[in-house]
Phi, psi and omega in degrees: 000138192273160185241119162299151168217148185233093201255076222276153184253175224240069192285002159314297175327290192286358179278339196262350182264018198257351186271118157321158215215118194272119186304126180287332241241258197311300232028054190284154170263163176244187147241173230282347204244008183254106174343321202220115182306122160292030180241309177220005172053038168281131185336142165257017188258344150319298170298292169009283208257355134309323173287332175297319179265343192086335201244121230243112187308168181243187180247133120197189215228098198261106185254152189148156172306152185300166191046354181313007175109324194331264227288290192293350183270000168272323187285347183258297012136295165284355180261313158338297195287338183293341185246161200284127176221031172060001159263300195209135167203149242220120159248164177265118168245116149099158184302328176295323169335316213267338203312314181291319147313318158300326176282293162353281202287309183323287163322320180302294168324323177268014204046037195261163135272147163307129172306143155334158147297104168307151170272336167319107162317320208261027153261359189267175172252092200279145192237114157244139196204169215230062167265128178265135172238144176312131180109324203229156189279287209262136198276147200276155152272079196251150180243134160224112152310137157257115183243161178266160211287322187300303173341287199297334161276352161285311181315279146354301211249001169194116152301144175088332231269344144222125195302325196293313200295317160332308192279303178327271207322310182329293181263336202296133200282330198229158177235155109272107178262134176253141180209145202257114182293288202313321185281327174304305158337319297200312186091346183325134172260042194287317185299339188281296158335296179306301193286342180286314190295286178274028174263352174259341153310296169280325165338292202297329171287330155285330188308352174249014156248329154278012177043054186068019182277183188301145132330112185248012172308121163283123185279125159232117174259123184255114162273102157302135158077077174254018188296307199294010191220062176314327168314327186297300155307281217293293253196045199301303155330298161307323200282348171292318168298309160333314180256340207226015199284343167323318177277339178300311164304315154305333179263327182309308195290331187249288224255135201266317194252082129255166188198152194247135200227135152257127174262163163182171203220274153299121204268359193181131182230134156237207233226149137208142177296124172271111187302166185038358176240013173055194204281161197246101157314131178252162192256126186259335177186150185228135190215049164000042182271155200037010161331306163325275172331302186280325176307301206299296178356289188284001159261346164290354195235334178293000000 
């Protein structure tokens, strides 16, 4: 004999999964219960908790050639700022936040570099976070992607070809751009190339709202892994005319709001060999300098 029940249902639930839940990122609609923008596969705990707060995150965008630092200078960078350091302190929204610090530091700790950056969109590590500044009433909201370096120069040379970094640059408030001293040192012109392609790339894209005037997006060129080049550290503007100037010229002519920065991280590095990849760099001691500097700049200005 069948036993009957009576079992009520609770269709508040399905009216709310049933309203599409719009990508911050993209502004793909989604459904309410999907993990991942099916568009551009940027986190949908973004829309969430924009919607939750009310308050519309600002962008912004840590940008470079692959291995140019992009990973460990975001993961030393939120792990600074996570401490009271009397300028800016940095809280985390939502548990995915913290992930990219966690790797980060961790590696570090193990004399390790950080794995590379997958080129899969839906593998990168997305940050939103709450920063208070000295100076200011109210603490900004911000979102910064670890997008990998290859992407951001396929994306460059064919547009759409990845929607999130499209869509990022597009809306993003603020820029940090990296650029690799060792290589630069090096005599390589790749980093020069590179960063000229993308300053003419985000130029052009305000240029169709400013209507070809000057770019007023704040710009930061950070020469990454500058320990070893103190000229660099003393006089970060000069050693870009000096080394870079095509590109030291490109941010004058597009951009109203820039500033030129040197970083480092690792105070000392050595070499160990890897079978079949030949030698690998290690961080030997780590001495964080100029970290700081180009974000507070660059929130100070958004």
């Amino acid at each position: 004999m069948t036993k009957r029940v009576l079992v009520p249902m609770e269709s508040y639930r399905l009216a709310e999964a049933a309203v599409p839940l719009s990508c911050y990122i993209c502004g793909v609609d989604n459904s309410y219960s999907t993990e991942l923008c099916r568009h551009c596969a940027a986190p949908l705990a973004l829309s969430h908790q924009a919607r939750t707060q009310g308050v519309r995150p600002q962008m912004l965008a840590v940008l470079g050639t692959a291995a140019a630092g992009k990973t460990v200078y975001l993961g030393m960078l939120l792990d600074m700022l996570t401490r009271q350091n009397g300028r800016v302190q940095v809280l985390a929204r939502g548990a995915f936040s913290i992930t990219l610090q966690q790797r980060t530091m961790m590696a570090l700790a193990q004399c390790q570099f950080p794995e590379k950056t997958p080129n899969e969109p839906d593998r990168w590590n997305w940050v939103h976070c709450q920063a208070k500044i000295n100076n200011k009433k109210q603490p900004m909201e911000l979102i910064m992607p670890d997008m990998a370096g290859e992407a951001i120069l396929e994306e460059i040379d064919h547009p759409n070809a990845y929607p999130a970094i499209h869509s990022f640059l597009d809306k993003c408030s603020a820029v940090i751009l990296l650029a690799d001293t060792d290589r630069i040192e090096r005599g390589g012109a790749e980093q020069n190339y590179f960063l000229m392609k993308l300053i003419t790339y985000l130029s052009e894209q305000d240029g169709r709202r400013n209507k070809g005037k000057k770019s007023t997006r704040p710009v930061a060129i950070v020469f990454s892994k500058a320990d070893r080049c103190e000229p660099c550290f003393d006089n970060p503007e000069l050693y870009a005319k000096e080394k870079t100037p095509n590109l030291w010229q490109q941010v004058q002519q597009r951009f109203v709001n820039y500033g030129f920065f040197a970083s480092g991280v690792a105070g000392s590095v050595g070499f160990r060999e890897e079978r079949g990849e030949g030698p690998m760099a290690v961080p030997l001691r780590i001495e964080p300098r100029g970290i700081v500097e180009p974000f507070e700049w660059l929130v100070r200005k958004v």
